[in-house]
C-alpha positions in Angstrom: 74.4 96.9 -120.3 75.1 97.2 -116.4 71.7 99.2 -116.0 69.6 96.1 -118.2 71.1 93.6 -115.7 69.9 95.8 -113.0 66.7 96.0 -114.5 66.5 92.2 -114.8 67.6 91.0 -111.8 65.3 93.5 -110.1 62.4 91.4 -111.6 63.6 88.0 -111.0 61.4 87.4 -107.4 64.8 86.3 -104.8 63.9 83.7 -102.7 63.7 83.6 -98.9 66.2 81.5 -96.9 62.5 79.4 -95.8 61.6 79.3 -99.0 65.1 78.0 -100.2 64.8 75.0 -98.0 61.3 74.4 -98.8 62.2 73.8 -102.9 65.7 72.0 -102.3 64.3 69.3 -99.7 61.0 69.2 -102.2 64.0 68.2 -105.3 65.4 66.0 -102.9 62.1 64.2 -101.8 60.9 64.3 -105.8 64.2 62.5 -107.0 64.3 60.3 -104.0 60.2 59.1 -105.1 61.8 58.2 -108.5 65.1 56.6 -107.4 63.2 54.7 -104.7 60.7 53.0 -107.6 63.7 52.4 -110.0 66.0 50.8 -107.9 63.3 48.6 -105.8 60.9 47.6 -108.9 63.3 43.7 -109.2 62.9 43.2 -105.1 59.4 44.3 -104.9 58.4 42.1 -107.6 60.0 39.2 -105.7 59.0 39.9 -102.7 55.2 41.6 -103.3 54.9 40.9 -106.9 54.2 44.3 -108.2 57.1 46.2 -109.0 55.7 49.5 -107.9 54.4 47.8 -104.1 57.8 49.5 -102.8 57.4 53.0 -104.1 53.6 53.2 -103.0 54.7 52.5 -99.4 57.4 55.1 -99.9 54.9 57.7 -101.4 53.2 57.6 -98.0 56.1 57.8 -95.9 57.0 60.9 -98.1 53.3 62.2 -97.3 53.2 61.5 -93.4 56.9 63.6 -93.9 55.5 66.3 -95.6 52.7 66.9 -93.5 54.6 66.8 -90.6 56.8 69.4 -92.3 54.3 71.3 -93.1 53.3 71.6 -89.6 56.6 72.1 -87.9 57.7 74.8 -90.6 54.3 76.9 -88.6 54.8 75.7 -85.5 56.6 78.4 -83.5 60.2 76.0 -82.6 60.5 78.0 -79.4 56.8 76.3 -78.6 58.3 73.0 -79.9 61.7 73.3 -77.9 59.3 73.8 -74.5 57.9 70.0 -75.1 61.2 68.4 -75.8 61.9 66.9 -71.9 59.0 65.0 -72.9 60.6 63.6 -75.8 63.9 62.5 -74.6 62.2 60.3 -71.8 60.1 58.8 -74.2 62.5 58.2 -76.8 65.1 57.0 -74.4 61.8 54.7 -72.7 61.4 53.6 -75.9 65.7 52.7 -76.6 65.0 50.6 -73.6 62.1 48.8 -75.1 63.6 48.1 -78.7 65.9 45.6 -76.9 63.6 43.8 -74.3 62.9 40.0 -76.1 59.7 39.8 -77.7 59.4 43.8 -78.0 62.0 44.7 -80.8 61.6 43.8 -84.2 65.3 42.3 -85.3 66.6 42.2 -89.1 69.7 42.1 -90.3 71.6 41.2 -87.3 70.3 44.3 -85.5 67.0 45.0 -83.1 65.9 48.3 -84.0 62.4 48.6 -84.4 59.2 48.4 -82.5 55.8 47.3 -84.4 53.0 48.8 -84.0 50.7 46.1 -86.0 51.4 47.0 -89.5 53.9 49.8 -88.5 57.2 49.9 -87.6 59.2 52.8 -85.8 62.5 53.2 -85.3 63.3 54.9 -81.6 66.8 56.0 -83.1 65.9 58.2 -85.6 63.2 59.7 -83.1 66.3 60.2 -80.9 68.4 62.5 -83.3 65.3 64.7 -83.5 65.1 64.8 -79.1 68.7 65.0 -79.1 68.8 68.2 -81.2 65.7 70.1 -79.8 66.5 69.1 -75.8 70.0 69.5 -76.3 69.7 73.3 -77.6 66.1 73.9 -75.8 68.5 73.1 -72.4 71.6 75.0 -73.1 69.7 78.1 -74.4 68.4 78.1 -71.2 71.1 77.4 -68.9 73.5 80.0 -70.6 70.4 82.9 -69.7 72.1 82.1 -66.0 76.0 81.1 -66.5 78.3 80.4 -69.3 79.9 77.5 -67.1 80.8 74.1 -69.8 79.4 71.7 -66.6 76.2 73.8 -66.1 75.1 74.1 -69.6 76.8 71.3 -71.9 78.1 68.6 -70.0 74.1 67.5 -68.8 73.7 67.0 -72.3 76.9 65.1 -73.2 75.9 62.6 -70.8 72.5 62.3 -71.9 74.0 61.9 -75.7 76.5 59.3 -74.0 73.5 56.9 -72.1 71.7 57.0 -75.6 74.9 56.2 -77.9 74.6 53.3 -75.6 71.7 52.2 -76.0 71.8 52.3 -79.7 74.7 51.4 -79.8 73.3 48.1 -78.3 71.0 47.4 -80.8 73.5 47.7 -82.5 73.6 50.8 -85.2 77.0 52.6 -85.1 75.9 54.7 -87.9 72.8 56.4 -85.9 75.7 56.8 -82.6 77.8 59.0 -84.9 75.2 60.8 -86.2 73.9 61.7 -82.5 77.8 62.7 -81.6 78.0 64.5 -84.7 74.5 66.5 -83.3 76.6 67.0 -79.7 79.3 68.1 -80.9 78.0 70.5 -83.1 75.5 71.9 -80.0 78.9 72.3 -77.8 80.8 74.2 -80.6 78.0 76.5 -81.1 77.6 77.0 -77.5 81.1 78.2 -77.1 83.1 75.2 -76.3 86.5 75.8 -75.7 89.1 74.4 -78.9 91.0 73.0 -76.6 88.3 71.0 -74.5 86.7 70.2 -78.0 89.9 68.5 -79.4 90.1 66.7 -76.0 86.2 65.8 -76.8 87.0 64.4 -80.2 90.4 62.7 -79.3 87.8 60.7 -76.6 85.0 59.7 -79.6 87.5 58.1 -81.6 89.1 56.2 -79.3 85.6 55.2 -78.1 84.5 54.5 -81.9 87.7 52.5 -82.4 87.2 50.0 -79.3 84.1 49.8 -80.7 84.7 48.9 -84.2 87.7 46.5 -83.3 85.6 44.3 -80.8 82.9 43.4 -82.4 83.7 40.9 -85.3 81.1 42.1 -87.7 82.4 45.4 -87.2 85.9 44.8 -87.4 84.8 42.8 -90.8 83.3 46.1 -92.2 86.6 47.9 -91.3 88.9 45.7 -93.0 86.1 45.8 -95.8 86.7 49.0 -96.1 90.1 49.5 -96.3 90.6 47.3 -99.3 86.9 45.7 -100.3 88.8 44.0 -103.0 90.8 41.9 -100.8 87.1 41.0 -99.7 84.7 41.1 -102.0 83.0 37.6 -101.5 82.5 39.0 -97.8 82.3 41.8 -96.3 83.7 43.9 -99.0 80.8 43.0 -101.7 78.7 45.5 -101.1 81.3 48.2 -101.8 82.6 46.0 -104.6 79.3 45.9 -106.6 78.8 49.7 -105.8 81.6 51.0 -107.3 81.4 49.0 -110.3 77.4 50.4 -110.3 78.8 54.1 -110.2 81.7 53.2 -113.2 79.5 51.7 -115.3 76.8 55.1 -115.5 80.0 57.0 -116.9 79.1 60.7 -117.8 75.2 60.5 -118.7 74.3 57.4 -117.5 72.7 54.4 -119.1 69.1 55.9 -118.1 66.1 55.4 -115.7 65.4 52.1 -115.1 68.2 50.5 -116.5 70.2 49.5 -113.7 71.9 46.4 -113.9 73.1 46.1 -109.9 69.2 46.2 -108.8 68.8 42.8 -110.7 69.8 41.4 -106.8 73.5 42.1 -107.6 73.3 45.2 -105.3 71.9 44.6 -101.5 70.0 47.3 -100.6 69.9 48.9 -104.0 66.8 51.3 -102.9 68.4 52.0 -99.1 71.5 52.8 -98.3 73.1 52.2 -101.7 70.7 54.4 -103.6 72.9 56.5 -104.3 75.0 54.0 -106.4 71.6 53.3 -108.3 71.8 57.1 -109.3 75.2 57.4 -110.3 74.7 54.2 -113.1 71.2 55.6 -114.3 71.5 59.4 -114.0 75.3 59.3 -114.3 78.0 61.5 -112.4 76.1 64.6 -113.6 72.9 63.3 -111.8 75.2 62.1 -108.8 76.7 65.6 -108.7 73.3 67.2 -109.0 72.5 65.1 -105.2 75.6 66.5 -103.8 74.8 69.6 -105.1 71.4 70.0 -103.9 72.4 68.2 -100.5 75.1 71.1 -99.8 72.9 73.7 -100.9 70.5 72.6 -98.1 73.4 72.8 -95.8 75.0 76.0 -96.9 71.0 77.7 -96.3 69.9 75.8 -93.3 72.8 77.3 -91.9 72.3 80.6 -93.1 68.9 80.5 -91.4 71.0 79.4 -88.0 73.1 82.1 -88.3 70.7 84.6 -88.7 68.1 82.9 -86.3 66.5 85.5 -83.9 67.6 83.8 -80.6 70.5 81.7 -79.4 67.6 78.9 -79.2 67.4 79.0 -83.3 70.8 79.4 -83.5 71.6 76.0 -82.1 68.8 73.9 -83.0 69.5 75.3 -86.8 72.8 74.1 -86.3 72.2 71.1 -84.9 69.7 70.2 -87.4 72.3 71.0 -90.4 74.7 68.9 -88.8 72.4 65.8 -88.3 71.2 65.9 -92.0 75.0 67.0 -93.6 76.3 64.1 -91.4 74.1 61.7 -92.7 74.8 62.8 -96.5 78.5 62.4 -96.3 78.5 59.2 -94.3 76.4 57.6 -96.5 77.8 59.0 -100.0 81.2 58.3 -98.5 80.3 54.5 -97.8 78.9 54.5 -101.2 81.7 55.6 -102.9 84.5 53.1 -100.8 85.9 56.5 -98.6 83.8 55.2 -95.2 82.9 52.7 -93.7 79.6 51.1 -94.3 77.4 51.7 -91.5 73.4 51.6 -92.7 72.8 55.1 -92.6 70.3 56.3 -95.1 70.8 59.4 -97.8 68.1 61.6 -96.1 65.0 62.7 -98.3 66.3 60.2 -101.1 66.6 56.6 -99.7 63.7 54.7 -98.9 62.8 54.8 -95.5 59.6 55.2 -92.8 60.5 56.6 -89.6 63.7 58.2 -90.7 61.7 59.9 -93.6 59.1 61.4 -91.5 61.7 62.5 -88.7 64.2 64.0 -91.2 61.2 66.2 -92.8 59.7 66.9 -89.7 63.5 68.4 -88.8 63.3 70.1 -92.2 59.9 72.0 -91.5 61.7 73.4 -87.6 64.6 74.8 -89.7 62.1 76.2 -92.2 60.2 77.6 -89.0 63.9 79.2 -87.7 64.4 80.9 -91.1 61.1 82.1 -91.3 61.6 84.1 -88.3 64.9 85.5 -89.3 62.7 87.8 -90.8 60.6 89.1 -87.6 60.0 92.3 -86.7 62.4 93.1 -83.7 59.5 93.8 -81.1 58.2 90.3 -81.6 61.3 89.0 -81.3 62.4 90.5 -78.0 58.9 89.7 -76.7 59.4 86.3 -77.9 62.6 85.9 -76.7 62.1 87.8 -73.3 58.9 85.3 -72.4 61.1 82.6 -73.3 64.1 83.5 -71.2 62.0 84.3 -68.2 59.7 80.8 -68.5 63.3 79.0 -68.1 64.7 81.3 -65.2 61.6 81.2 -63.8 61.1 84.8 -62.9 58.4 87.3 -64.7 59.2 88.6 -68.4 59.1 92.2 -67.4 61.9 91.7 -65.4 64.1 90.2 -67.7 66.3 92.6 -69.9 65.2 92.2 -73.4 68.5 93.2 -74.9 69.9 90.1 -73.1 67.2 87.5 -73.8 67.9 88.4 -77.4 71.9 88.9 -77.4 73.7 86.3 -79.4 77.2 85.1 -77.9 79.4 87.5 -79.7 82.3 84.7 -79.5 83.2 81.9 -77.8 82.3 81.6 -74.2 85.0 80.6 -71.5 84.1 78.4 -68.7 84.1 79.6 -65.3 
């Protein structure tokens, strides 16, 4: 018996780490198509009169997104990482545009788009993407010359302060957490310090308290969401009508298409409460099967991190898994009453432009990390040497290739 499941599971082809990723954010894309054209057919008759006008633009979104994962999952990230100065200064040029008058586009209460005639952008979700790939591009490269927390990490914790400001401004909470959430995460895997790292974290939420207390609409959310009940004509609603969305579903659901929240009961049916849209028509088995899928991603994008052939893959993987693992929880734990709501979307499964294409294009640079996991060690320590030597500007022959490959074995201590 032992030597016929040996047999079997010899023939059963095992997946790659890249090709892991590839299939679960393809389910997560596929579901999200079909969620997307449920849960928005009401609204886009209303507001397009069609009920499929919503889904069609969401097809395209999810086309732009898989074309530009396609490309970053063969784009070399080390090649990607070397043009991400240029990004932060044009996403933070374009943070500062989003709020001049007559620039930003404004719904909802908040200014967060630019239009570019019939397209709209959102600079935030462009910024978690420059974040991640400056952030690690920089840190890889300082720590080739000292292991010093002010050399290598603190340049980039300001830079993630100045743009939780400015989004912050907008304002979009939700987005500023995920961008601490993707500093925090490039610190920890840089070697912070436990100590400095609670000290870090004891700072954020003071920070993220002030700033959910002063503003009234955020201190409405708050009390919202510690009992929505107590407010569900306000601010609680949402929450309200969400939960009874995911109790009426029960075990099996009542079946696609039959919601009864996305007859205008629930806002944002198809956005950031798509996930309550699942639970009633797929049920908690298809609710589980998004949380499943969702921590599978995690569990191998950082696989590919750990196994990444540089300290440069190591952190942008890890910064990347963060950003998307962040988003998932905050947004199923709004869903479900355990958050606060805070408008950010389910990634690869709400509907959603720029945050779509960015979240896919991050997808395809982890794919591209995993994919290299894989490499023959020559390439990698000429890879890696070239690399190290174009940052400490000094030729490659001269740089040890041992070290220019070496991951940290442990935490490093500042000087």
């Amino acid at each position: 018996m032992a030597e016929r499941r040996t047999a079997l599971s010899a023939r059963i082809p095992r997946l790659s780490t890249s090709r892991w990723i590839t299939l679960l954010v393809v389910m997560l894309c596929v579901i999200g198509l079909m969620m997307v054209a449920s849960a928005s057919s009401i609204i886009s008759i209303s507001y397009y009169g069609s009920p499929w006008s919503i889904a069609k633009k969401e097809l395209i979104w999810v086309a732009f997104g898989g074309g530009a994962m396609f490309v970053m999952a063969r784009w070399d990230y080390h090649k990607v990482a070397r043009l991400s100065p240029v990004l932060v200064v044009g996403t933070m040029a374009l943070l500062l545009f989003v709020l001049l008058p007559g620039i930003g586009t404004t719904s909802g209460g908040s200014t967060r788009w630019i239009g570019f005639g019939p397209v709209m952008i959102q600079p935030s979700e462009l910024m978690k993407l420059a974040l991640a790939l400056f952030g690690a591009h920089f840190i890889a490269g300082r720590m080739e010359k000292s292991t010093s927390m002010r050399y290598t990490i603190l340049p980039v914790a300001i830079l993630a302060g100045v743009a939780c400001g400015l989004v912050m401004w907008q304002p979009d909470l939700g987005t500023a957490l995920v961008l601490v959430v993707i500093t925090i995460t490039l610190a920890f895997s840089a070697g912070l310090p436990m100590k400095l790292m609670g000290r870090w974290l004891l700072l954020i939420v003071g920070v993220v308290t002030l700033a959910a207390v002063v503003e009234p609409y955020r201190r409405d959310r708050l009390l919202s969401f510690i009992n929505p009940g107590a407010k569900s004509s306000e601010g609680g609603y949402q929450v309200v009508q969400s939960l009874i969305g995911l109790g009426s579903g029960g075990p099996g659901g009542l079946g696609l298409g039959h919601s009864r929240e996305k007859w205008g009961l629930l806002p944002n049916a198809h956005t950031d409460f798509i996930f309550s849209v699942i639970g009633e028509e797929l049920g908690i088995i298809g609710a589980f099967v998004i949380i499943v899928l969702v921590a599978a991603l995690a569990i191998k994008g950082w696989k590919a991190a750990e196994q990444a052939p540089d300290r440069l893959g190591l952190l942008l993987g890890a910064a990347i898994v963060a950003w998307i693992s962040a988003e998932a929880v905050i947004n199923i734990g709004a869903v479900l009453g355990l958050l606060p709501v805070t408008g950010i979307p389910l990634p690869f499964v709400s509907y959603g432009g720029t945050s779509m294409v960015i979240t896919m294009a991050a997808a395809g640079i982890l794919i591209n990390i995993a994919r290299q996991e894989g490499a023959p060690k020559a390439i990698r320590t000429t890879r890696a040497r070239k690399t190290a030597a174009s940052t400490a500007g000094r030729p490659a022959e001269r740089t040890s290739a041992s070290n220019a490959t070496r991951r940290p074995a442990g935490p490093a201590r500042s000087r």
